[in-house]
C-alpha positions as CSV (number, residue, x, y, z in Angstrom):
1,X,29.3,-36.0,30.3
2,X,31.3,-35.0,33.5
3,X,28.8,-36.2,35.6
4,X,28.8,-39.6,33.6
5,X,32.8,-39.4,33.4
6,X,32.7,-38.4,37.6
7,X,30.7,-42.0,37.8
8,X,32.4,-44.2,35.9
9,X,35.7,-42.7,34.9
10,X,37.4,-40.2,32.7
11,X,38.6,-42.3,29.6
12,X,41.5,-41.9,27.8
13,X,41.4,-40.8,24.0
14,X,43.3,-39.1,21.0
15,X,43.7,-35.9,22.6
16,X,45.2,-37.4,26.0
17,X,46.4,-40.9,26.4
18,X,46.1,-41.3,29.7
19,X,42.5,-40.1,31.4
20,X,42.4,-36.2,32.3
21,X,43.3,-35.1,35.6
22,X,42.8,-31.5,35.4
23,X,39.0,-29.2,35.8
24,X,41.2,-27.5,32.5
25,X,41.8,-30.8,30.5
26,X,38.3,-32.0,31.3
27,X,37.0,-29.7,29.9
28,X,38.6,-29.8,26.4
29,X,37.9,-33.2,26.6
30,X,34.2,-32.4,27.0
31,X,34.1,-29.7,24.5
32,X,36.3,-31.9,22.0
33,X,33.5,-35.2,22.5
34,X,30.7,-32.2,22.1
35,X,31.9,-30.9,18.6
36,X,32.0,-34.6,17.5
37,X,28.8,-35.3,18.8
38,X,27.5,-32.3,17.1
39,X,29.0,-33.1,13.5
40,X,27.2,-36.7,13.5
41,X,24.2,-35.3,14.7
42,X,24.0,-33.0,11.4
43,X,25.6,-36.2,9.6
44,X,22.1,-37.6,10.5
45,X,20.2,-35.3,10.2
46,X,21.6,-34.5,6.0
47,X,21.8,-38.2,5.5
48,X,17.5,-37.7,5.8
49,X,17.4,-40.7,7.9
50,X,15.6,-38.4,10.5
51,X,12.7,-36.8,8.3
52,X,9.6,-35.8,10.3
53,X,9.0,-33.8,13.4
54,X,6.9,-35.3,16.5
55,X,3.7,-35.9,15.4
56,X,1.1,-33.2,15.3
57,X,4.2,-30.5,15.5
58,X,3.7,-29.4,12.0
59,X,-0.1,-28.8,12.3
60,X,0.0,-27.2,16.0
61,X,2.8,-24.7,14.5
62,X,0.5,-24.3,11.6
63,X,-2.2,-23.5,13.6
64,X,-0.9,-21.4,16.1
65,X,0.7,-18.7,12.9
66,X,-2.7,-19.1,11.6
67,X,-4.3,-17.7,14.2
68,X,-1.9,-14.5,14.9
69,X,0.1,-16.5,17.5
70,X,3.9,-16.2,18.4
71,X,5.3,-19.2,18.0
72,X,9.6,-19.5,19.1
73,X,11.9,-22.2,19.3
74,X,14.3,-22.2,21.9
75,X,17.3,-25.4,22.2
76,X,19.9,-25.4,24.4
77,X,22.0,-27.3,20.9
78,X,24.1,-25.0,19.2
79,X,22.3,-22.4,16.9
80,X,24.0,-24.4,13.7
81,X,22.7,-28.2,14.6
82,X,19.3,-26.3,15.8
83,X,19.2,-24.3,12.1
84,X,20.3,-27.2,10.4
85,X,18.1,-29.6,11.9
86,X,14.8,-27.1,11.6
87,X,15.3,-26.8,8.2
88,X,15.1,-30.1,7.5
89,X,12.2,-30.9,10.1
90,X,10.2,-28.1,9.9
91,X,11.5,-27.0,6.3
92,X,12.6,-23.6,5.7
93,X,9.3,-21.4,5.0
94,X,8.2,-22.5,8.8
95,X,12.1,-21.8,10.0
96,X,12.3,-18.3,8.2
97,X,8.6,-17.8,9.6
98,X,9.6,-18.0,13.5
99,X,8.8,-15.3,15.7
100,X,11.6,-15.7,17.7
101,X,14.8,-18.4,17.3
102,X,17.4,-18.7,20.3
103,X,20.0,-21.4,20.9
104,X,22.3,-22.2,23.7
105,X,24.7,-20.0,21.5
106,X,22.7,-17.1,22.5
107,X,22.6,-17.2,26.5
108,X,25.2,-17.7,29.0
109,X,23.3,-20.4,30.4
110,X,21.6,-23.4,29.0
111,X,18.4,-25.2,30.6
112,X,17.2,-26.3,33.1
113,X,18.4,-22.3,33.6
114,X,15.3,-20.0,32.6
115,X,17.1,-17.4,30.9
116,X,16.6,-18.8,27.2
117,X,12.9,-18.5,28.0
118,X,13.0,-15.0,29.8
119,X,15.4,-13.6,26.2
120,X,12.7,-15.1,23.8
121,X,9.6,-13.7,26.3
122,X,11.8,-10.3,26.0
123,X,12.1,-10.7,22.5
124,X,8.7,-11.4,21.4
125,X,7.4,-8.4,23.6
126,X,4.7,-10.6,26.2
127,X,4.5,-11.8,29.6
128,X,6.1,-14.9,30.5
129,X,2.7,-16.1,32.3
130,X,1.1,-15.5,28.9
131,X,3.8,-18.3,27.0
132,X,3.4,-22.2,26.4
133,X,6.3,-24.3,26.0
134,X,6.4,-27.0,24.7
135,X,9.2,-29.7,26.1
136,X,10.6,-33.0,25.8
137,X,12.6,-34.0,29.1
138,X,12.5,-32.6,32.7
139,X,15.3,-30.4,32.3
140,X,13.3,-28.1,29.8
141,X,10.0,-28.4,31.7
142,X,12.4,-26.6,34.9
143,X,13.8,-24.3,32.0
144,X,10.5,-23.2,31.8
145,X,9.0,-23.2,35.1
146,X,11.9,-21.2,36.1
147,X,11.0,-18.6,33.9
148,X,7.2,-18.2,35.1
149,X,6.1,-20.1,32.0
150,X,3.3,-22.8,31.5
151,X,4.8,-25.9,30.0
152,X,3.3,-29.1,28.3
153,X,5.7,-32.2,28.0
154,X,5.5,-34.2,24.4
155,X,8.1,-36.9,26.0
156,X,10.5,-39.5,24.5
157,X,11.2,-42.8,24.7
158,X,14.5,-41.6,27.1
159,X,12.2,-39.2,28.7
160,X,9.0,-40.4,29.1
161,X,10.3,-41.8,32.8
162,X,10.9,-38.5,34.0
163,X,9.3,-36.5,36.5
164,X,6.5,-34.0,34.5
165,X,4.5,-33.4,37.5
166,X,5.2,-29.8,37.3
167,X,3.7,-29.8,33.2
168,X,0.1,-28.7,32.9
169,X,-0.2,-31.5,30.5
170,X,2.2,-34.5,29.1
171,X,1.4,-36.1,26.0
172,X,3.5,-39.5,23.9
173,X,2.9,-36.6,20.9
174,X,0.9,-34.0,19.8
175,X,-1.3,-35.9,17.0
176,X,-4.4,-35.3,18.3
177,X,-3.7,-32.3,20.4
178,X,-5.6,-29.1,19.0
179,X,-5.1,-25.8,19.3
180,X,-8.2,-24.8,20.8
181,X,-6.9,-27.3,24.2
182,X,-3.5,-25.4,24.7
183,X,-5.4,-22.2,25.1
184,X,-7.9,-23.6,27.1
185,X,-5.2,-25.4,29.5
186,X,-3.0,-22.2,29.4
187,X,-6.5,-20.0,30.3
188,X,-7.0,-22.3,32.9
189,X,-4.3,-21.8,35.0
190,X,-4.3,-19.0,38.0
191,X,-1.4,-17.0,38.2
192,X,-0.8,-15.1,41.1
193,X,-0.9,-11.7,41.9
């Protein structure tokens, strides 16, 4: 939003009638817009109109517990839109069953910083080199980069133009993804000594 505001101008609104001219006043503005943004997005996700995950998440997470592995969930959204909206998604068996849950609540820092990937790495007791994330957008695929971590990229339609050189794979969804192909493309890749 500031860099969007810095562009094309800071607007005016019911917390200041004229457009804010102080670091100070931008940022309650920011913070202000972020809460409401936050409050729809739970709107939407309660109203059910948003009811399945990406495809092939379900079955991957499935999998993956299955077969002894961690699986973690780390969102730079605050940890009550994040809880909210993995209960719904992922339901609340899979939710309660998570290894390891951070949100942007829970580091100083939010992505493309690394640090919500180094905490849940700490967390769950393993080497970052030994994690896959799975991302949607560039800034999470740096997030994890960042933090000596493999990443694939699942993109969006508002991502799928960004730059996932850096993944070790980039799929439209995970449908016909297995298991058995994320360990062999995280095996796969040298890490230094």
């Amino acid at each position: 939003m500031r860099w969007y505001f810095g562009e094309k101008g800071w607007p005016s609104s019911t917390i200041f009638q004229t457009p804010p001219a102080s670091d100070s006043d931008r940022a309650t503005l920011i913070d202000a817009l972020q809460d409401w943004k936050t409050e729809r997005y739970k709107d939407i996700i309660r109203s059910g109109t948003v009811s399945i995950p990406s495809p092939g998440v379900l079955r991957l997470m499935d999998e993956a517990i299955a077969a002894g592995i961690k699986v973690a969930v780390c969102s730079a959204a605050t940890k009550s839109s994040v809880i909210l909206c993995l209960e719904n998604l992922i339901g609340n068996e899979r939710f309660q069953g998570l290894d390891c849950f951070l949100a942007g609540d829970d580091v100083k820092e939010k992505k493309p910083d690394p640090s919500i990937y180094r905490t849940a790495a700490k967390k769950l007791n393993v080497q970052e080199k030994n994690c896959l994330v799975v991302e949607d957008s560039v800034i999470g695929l740096l997030a994890a980069k960042g933090a000596g971590m493999s990443c694939i990229v699942t993109y969006t339609s508002s991502t799928a133009s960004q730059d996932f050189s850096d993944a070790i794979g980039i799929y439209p969804d995970l449908s016909d993804v297995r298991l058995e192909e994320l360990e062999s493309l995280l095996g796969s890749i040298s890490v230094p000594k």
